[in-house]
Structures are given as C-alpha cells and as structure tokens.
CHARMM-style PDB file with segment names, atoms N, HN, CA, C and O in Angstrom:
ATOM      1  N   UNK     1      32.887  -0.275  11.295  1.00  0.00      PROA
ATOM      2  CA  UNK     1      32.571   1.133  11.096  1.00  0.00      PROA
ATOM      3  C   UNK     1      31.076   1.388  11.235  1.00  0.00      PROA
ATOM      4  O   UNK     1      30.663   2.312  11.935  1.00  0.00      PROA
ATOM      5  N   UNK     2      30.120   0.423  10.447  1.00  0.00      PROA
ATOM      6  HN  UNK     2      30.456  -0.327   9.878  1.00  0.00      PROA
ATOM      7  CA  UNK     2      29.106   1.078  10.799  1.00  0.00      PROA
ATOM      8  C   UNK     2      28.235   0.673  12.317  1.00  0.00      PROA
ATOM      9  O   UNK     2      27.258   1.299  12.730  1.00  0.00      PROA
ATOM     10  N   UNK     3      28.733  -0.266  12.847  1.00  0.00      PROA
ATOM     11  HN  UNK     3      29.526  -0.774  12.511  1.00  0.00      PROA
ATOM     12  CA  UNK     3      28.354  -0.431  14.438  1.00  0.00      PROA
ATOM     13  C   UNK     3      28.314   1.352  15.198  1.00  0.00      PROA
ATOM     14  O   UNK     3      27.592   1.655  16.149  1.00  0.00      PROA
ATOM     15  N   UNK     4      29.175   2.217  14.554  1.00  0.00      PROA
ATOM     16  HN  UNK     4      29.761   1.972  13.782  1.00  0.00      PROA
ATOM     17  CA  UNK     4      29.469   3.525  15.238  1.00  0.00      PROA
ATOM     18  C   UNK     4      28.584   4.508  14.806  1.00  0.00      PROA
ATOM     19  O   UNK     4      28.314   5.524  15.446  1.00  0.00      PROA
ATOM     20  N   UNK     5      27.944   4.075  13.263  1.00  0.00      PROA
ATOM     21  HN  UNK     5      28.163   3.249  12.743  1.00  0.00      PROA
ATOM     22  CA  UNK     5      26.997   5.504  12.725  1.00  0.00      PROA
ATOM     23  C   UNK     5      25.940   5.461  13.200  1.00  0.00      PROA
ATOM     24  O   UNK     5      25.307   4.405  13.206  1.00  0.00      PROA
ATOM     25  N   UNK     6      25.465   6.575  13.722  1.00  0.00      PROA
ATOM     26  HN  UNK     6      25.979   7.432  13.717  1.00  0.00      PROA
ATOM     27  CA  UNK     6      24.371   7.348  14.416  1.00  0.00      PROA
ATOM     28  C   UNK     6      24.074   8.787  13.892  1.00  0.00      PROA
ATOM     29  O   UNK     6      24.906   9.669  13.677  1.00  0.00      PROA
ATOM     30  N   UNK     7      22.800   8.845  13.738  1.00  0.00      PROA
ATOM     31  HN  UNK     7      22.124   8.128  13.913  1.00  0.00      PROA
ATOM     32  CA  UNK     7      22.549  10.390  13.096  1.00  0.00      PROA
ATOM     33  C   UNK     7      20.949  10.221  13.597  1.00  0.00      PROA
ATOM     34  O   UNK     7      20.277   9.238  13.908  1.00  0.00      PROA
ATOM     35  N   UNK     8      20.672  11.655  13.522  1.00  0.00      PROA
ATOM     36  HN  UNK     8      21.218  12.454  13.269  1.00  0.00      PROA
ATOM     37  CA  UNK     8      19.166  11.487  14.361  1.00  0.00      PROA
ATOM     38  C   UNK     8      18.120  11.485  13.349  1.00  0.00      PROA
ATOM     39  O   UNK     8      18.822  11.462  12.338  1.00  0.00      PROA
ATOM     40  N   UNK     9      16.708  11.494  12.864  1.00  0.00      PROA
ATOM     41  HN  UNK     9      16.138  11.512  13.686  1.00  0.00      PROA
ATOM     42  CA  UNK     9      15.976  11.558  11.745  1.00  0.00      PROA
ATOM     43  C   UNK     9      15.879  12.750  11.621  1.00  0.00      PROA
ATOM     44  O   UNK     9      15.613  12.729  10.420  1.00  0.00      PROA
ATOM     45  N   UNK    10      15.873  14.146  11.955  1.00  0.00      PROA
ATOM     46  HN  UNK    10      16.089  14.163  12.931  1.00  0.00      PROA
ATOM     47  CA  UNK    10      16.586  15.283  11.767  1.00  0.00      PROA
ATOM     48  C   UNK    10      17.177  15.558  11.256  1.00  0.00      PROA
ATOM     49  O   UNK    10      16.882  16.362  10.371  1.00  0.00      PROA
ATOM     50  N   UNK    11      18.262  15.174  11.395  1.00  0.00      PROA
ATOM     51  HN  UNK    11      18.501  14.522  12.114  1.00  0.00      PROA
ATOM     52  CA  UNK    11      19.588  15.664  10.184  1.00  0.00      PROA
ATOM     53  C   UNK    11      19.378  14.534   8.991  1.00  0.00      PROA
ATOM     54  O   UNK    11      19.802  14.835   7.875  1.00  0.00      PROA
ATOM     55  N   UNK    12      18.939  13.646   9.119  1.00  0.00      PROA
ATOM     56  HN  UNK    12      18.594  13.401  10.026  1.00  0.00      PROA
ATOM     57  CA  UNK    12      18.877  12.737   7.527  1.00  0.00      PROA
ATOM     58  C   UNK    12      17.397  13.415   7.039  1.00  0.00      PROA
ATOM     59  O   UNK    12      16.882  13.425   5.921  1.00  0.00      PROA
ATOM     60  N   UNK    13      17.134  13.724   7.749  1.00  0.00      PROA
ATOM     61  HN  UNK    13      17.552  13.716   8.657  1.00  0.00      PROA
ATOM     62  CA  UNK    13      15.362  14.580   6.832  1.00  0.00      PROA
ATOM     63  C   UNK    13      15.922  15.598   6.248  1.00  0.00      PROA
ATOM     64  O   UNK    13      15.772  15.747   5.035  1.00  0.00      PROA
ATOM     65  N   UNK    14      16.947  16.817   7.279  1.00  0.00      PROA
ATOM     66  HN  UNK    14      17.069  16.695   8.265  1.00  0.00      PROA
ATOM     67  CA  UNK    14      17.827  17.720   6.632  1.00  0.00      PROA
ATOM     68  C   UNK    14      18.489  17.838   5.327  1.00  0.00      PROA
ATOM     69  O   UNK    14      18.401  18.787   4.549  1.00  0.00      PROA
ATOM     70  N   UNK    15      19.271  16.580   5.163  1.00  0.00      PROA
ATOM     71  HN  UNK    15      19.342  15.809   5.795  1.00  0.00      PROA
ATOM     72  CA  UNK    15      20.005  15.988   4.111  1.00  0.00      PROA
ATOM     73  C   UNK    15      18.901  16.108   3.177  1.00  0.00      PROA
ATOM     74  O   UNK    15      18.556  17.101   2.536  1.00  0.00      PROA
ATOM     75  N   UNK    16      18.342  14.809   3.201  1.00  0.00      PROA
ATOM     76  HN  UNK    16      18.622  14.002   3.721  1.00  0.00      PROA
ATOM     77  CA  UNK    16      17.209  14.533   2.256  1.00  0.00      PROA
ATOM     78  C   UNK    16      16.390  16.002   1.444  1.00  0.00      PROA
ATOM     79  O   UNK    16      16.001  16.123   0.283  1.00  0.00      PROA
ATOM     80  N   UNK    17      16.353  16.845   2.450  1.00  0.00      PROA
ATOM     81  HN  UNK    17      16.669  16.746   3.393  1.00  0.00      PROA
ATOM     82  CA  UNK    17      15.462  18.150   1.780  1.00  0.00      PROA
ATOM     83  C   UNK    17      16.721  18.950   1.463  1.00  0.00      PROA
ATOM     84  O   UNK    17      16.237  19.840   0.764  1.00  0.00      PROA
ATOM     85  N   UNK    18      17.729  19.143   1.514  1.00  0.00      PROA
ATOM     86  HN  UNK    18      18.123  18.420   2.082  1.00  0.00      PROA
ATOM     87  CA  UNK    18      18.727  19.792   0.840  1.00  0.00      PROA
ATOM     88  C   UNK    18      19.076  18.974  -0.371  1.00  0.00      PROA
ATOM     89  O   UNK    18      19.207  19.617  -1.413  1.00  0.00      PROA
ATOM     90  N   UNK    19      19.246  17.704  -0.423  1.00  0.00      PROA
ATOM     91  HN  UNK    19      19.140  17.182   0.424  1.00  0.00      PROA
ATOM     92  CA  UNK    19      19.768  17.117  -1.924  1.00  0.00      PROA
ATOM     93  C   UNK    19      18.067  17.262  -2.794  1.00  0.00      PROA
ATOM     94  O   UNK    19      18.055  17.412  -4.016  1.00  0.00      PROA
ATOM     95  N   UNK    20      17.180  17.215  -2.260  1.00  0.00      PROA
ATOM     96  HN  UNK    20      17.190  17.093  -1.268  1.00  0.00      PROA
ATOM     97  CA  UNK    20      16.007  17.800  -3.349  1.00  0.00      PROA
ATOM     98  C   UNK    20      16.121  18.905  -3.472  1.00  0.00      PROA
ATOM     99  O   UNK    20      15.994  19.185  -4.664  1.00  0.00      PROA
ATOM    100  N   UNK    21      16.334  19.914  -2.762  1.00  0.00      PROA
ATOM    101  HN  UNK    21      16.436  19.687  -1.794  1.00  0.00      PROA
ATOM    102  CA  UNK    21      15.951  21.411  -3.074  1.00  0.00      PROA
ATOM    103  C   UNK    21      17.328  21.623  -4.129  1.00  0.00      PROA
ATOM    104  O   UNK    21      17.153  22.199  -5.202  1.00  0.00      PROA
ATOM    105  N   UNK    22      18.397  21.225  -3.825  1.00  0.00      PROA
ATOM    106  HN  UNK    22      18.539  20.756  -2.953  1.00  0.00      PROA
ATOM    107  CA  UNK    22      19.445  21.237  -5.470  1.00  0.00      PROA
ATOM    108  C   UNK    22      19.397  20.370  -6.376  1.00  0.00      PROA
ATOM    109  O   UNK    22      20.031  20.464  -7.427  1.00  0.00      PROA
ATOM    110  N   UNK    23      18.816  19.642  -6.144  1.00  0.00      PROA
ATOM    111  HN  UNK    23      18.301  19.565  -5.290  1.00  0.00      PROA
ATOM    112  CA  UNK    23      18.395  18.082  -7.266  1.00  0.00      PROA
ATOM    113  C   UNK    23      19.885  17.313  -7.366  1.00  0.00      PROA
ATOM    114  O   UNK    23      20.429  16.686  -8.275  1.00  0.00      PROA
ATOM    115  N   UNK    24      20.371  17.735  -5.700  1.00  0.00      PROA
ATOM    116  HN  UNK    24      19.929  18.244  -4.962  1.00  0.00      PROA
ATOM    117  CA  UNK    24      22.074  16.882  -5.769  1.00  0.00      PROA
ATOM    118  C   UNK    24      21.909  15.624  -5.839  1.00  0.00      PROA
ATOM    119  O   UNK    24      20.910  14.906  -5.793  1.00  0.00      PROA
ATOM    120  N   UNK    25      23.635  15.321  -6.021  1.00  0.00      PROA
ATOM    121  HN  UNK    25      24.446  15.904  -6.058  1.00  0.00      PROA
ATOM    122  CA  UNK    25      23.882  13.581  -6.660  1.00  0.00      PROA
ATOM    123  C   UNK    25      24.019  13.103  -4.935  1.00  0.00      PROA
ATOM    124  O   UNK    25      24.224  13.948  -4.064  1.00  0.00      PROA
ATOM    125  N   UNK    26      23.871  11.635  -4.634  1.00  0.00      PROA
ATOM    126  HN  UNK    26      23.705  10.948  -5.342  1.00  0.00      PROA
ATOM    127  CA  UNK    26      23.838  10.984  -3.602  1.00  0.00      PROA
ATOM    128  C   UNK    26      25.330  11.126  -3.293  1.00  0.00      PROA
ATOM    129  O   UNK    26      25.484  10.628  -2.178  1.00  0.00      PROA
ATOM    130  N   UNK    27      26.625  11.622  -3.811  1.00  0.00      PROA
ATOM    131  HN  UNK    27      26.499  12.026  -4.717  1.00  0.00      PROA
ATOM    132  CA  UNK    27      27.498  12.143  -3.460  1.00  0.00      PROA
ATOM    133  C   UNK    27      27.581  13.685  -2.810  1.00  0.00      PROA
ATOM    134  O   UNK    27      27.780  14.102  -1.668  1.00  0.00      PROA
ATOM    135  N   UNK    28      27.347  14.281  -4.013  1.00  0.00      PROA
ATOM    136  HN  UNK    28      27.185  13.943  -4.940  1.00  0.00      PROA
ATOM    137  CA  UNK    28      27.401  15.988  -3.386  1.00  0.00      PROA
ATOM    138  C   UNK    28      26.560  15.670  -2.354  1.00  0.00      PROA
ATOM    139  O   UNK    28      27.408  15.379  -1.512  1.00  0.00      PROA
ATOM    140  N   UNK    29      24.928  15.428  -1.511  1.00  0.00      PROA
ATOM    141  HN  UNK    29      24.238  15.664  -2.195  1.00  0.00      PROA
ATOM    142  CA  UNK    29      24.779  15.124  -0.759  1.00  0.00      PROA
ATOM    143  C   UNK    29      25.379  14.551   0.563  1.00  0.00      PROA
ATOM    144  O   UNK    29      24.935  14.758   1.693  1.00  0.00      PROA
ATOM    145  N   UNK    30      26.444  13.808   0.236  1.00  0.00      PROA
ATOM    146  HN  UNK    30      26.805  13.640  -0.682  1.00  0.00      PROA
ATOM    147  CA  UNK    30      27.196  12.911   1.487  1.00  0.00      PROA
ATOM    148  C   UNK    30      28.325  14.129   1.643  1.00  0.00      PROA
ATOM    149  O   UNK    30      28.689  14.150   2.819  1.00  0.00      PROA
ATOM    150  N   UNK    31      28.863  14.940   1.015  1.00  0.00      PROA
ATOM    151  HN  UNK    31      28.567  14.923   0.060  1.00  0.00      PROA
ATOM    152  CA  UNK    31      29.730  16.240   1.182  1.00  0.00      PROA
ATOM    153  C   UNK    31      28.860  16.762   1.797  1.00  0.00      PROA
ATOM    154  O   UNK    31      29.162  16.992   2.969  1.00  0.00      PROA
ATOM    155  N   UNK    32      27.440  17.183   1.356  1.00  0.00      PROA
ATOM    156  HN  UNK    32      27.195  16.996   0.405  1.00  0.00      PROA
ATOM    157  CA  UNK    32      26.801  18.328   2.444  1.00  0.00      PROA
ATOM    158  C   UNK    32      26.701  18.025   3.770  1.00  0.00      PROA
ATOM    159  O   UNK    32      26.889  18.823   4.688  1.00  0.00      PROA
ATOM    160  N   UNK    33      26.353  16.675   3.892  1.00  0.00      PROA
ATOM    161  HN  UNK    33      26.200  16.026   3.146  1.00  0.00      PROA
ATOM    162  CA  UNK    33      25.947  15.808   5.423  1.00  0.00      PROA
ATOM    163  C   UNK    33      27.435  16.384   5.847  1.00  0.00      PROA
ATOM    164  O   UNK    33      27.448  17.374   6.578  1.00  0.00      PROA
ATOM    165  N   UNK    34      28.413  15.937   5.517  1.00  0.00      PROA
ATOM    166  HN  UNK    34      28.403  15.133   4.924  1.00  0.00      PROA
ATOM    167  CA  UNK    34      29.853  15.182   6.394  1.00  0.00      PROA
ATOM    168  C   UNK    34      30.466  17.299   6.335  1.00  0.00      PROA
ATOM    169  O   UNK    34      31.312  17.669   7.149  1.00  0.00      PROA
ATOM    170  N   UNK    35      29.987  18.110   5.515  1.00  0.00      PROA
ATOM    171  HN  UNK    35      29.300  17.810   4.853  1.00  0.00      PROA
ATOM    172  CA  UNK    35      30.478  19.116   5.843  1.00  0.00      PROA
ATOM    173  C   UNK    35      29.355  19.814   6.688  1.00  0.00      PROA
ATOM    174  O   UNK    35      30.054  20.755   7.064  1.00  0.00      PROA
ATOM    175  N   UNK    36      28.386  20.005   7.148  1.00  0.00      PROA
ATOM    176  HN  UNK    36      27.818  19.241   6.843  1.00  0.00      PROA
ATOM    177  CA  UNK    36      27.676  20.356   8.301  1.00  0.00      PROA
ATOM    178  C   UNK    36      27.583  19.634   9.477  1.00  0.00      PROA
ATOM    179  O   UNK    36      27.727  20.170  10.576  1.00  0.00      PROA
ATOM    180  N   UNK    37      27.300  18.187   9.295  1.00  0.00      PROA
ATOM    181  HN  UNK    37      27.183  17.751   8.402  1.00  0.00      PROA
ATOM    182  CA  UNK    37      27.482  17.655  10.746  1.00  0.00      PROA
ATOM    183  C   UNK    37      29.306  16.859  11.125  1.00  0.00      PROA
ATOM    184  O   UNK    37      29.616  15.679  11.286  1.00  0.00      PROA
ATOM    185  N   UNK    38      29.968  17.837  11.145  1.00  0.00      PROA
ATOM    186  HN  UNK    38      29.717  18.796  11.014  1.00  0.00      PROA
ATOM    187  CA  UNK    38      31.275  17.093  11.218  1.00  0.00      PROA
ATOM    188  C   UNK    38      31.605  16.586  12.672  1.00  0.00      PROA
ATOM    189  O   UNK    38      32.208  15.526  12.843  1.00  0.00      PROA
ATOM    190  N   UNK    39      31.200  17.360  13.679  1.00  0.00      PROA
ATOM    191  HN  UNK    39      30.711  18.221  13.540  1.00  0.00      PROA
ATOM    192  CA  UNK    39      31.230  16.867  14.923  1.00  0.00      PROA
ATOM    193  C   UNK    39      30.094  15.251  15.158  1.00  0.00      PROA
ATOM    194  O   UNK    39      30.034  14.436  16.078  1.00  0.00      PROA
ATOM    195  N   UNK    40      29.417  15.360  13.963  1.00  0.00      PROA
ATOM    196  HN  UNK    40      29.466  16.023  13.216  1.00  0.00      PROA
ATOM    197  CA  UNK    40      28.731  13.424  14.502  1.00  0.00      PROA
ATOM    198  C   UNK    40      29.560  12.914  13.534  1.00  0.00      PROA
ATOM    199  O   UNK    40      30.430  12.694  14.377  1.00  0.00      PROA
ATOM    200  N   UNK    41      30.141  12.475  12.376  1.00  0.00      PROA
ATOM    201  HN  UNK    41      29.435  12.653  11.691  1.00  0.00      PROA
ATOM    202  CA  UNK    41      30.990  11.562  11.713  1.00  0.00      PROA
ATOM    203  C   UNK    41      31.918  11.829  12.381  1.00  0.00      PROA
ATOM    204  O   UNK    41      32.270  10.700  12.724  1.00  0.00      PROA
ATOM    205  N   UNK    42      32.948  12.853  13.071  1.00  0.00      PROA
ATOM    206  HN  UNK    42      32.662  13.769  12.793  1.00  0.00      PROA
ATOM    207  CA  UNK    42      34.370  12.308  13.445  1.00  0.00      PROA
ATOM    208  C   UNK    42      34.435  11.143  14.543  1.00  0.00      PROA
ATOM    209  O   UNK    42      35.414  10.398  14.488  1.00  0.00      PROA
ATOM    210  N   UNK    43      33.374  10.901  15.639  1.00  0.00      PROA
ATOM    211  HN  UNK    43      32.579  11.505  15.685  1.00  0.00      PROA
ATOM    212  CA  UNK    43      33.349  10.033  15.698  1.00  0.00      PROA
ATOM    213  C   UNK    43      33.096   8.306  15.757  1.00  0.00      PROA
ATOM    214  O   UNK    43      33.213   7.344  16.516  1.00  0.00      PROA
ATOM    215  N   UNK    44      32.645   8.695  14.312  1.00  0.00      PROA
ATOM    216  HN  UNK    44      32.551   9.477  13.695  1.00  0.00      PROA
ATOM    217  CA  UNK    44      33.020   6.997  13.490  1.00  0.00      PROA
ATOM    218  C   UNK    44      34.019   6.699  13.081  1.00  0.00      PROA
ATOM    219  O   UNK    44      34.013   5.605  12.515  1.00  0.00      PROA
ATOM    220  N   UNK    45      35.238   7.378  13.123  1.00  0.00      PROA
ATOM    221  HN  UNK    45      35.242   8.266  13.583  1.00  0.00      PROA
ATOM    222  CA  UNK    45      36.300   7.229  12.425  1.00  0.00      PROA
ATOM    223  C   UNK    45      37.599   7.034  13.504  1.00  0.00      PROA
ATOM    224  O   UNK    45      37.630   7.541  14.625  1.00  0.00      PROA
ATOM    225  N   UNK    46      38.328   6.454  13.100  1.00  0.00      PROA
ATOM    226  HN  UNK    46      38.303   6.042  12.189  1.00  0.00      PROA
ATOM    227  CA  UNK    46      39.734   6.379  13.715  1.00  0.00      PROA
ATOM    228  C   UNK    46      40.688   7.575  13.824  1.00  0.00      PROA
ATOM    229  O   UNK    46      41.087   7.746  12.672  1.00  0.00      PROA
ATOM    230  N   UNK    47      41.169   8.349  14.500  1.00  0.00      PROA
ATOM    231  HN  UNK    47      40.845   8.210  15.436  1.00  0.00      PROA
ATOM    232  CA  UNK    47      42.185   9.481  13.937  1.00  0.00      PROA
ATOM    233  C   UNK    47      43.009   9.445  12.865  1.00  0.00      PROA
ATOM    234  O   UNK    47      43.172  10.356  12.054  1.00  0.00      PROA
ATOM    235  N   UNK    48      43.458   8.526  12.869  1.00  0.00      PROA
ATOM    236  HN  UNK    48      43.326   7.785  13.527  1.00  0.00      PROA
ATOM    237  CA  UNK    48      44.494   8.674  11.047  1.00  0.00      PROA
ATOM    238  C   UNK    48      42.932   8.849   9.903  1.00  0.00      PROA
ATOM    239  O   UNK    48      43.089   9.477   8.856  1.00  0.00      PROA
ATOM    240  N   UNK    49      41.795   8.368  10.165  1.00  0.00      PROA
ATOM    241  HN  UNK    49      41.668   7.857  11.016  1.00  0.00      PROA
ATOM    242  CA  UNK    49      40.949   8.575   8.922  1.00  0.00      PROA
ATOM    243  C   UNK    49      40.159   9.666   8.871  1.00  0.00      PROA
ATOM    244  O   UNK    49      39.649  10.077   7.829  1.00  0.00      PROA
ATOM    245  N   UNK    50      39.969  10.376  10.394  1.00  0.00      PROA
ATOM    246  HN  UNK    50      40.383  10.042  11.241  1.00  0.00      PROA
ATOM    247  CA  UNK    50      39.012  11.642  10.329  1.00  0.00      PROA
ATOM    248  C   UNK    50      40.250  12.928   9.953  1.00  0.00      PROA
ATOM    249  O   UNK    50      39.932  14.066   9.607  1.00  0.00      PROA
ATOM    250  N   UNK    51      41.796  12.410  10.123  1.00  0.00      PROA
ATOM    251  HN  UNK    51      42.055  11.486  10.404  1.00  0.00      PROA
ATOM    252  CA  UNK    51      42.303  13.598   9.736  1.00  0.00      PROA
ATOM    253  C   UNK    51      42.406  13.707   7.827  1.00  0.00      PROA
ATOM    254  O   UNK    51      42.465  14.725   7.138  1.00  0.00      PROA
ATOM    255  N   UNK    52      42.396  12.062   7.337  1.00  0.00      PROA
ATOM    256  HN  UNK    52      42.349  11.235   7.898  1.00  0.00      PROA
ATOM    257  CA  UNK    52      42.464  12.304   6.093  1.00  0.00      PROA
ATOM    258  C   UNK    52      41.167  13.142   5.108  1.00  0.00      PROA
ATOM    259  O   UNK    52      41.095  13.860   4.111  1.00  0.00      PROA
ATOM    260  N   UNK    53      40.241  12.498   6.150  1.00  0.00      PROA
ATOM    261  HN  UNK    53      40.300  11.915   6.960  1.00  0.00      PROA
ATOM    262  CA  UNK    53      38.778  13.056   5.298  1.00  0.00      PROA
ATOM    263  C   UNK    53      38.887  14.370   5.575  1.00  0.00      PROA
ATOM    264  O   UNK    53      39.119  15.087   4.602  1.00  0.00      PROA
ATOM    265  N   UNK    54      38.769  14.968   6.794  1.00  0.00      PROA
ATOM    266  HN  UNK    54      38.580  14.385   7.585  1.00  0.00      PROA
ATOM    267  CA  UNK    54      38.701  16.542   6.870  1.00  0.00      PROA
ATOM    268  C   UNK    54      39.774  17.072   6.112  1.00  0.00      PROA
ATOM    269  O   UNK    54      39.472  18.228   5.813  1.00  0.00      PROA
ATOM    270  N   UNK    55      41.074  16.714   5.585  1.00  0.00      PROA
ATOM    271  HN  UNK    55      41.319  15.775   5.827  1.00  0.00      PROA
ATOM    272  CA  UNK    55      41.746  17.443   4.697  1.00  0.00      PROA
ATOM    273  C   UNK    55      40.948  16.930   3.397  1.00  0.00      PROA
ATOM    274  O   UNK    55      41.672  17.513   2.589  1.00  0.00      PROA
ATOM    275  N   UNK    56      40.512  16.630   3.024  1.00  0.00      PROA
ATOM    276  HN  UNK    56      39.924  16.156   3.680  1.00  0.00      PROA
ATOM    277  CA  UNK    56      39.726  16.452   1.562  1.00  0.00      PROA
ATOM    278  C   UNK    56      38.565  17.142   1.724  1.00  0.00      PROA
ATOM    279  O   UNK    56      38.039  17.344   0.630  1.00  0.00      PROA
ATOM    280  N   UNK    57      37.767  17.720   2.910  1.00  0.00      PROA
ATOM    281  HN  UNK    57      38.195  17.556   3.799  1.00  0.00      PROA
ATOM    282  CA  UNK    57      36.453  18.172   2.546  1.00  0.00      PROA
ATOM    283  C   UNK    57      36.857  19.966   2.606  1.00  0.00      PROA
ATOM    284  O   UNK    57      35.907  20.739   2.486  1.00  0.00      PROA
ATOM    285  N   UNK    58      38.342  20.575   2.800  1.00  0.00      PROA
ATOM    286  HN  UNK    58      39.114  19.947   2.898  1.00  0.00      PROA
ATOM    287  CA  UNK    58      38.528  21.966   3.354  1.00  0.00      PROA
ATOM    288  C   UNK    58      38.921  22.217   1.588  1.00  0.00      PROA
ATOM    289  OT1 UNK    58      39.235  23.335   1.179  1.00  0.00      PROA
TER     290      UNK     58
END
C-alpha cells in the first residue's frame, strides 16, 4: 500500500495548516485530507477498499 502514496507538499502543508488552525487530532485531520483530496487516495486502494472507505467518510 504504501509503494502507491503520493501527495504533493501542497496538500500536506494544506493539511498541516488546517489541523493547526482547528487544533485537530491527527485523526480528524486524516478525515480532512481523505475528504478533500479523494481523487489522490482512491488510487492507493483496491476497489473493494476505496468503496468501503468512501461509504464511511459520506
């Protein structure tokens, strides 16, 4: 799985200044990432696992 993750320093600077500006947990954070950039995590995932996660993040 992680041979596939890619994200640019952009969107993890993004992240990073959104979980400070709410003083979020390194979870609620990984919800904000995976619910704004959903088109770069779906593909790290297999189809049976990007359909389970996207029904847990709606």
């Amino acid at each position: 799985l992680m041979s596939k993750v890619t994200f640019t320093n952009e969107q993890m600077s993004e992240t990073l200044a959104w979980q400070d500006s709410k003083k979020a947990s390194a979870d609620e954070s990984a919800v904000h990432f995976l619910t704004t950039y959903k088109t770069i995590w779906a593909d790290w995932l297999s189809p049976e696992a990007k359909e389970k996660l996207a029904a847990v993040l709606k």
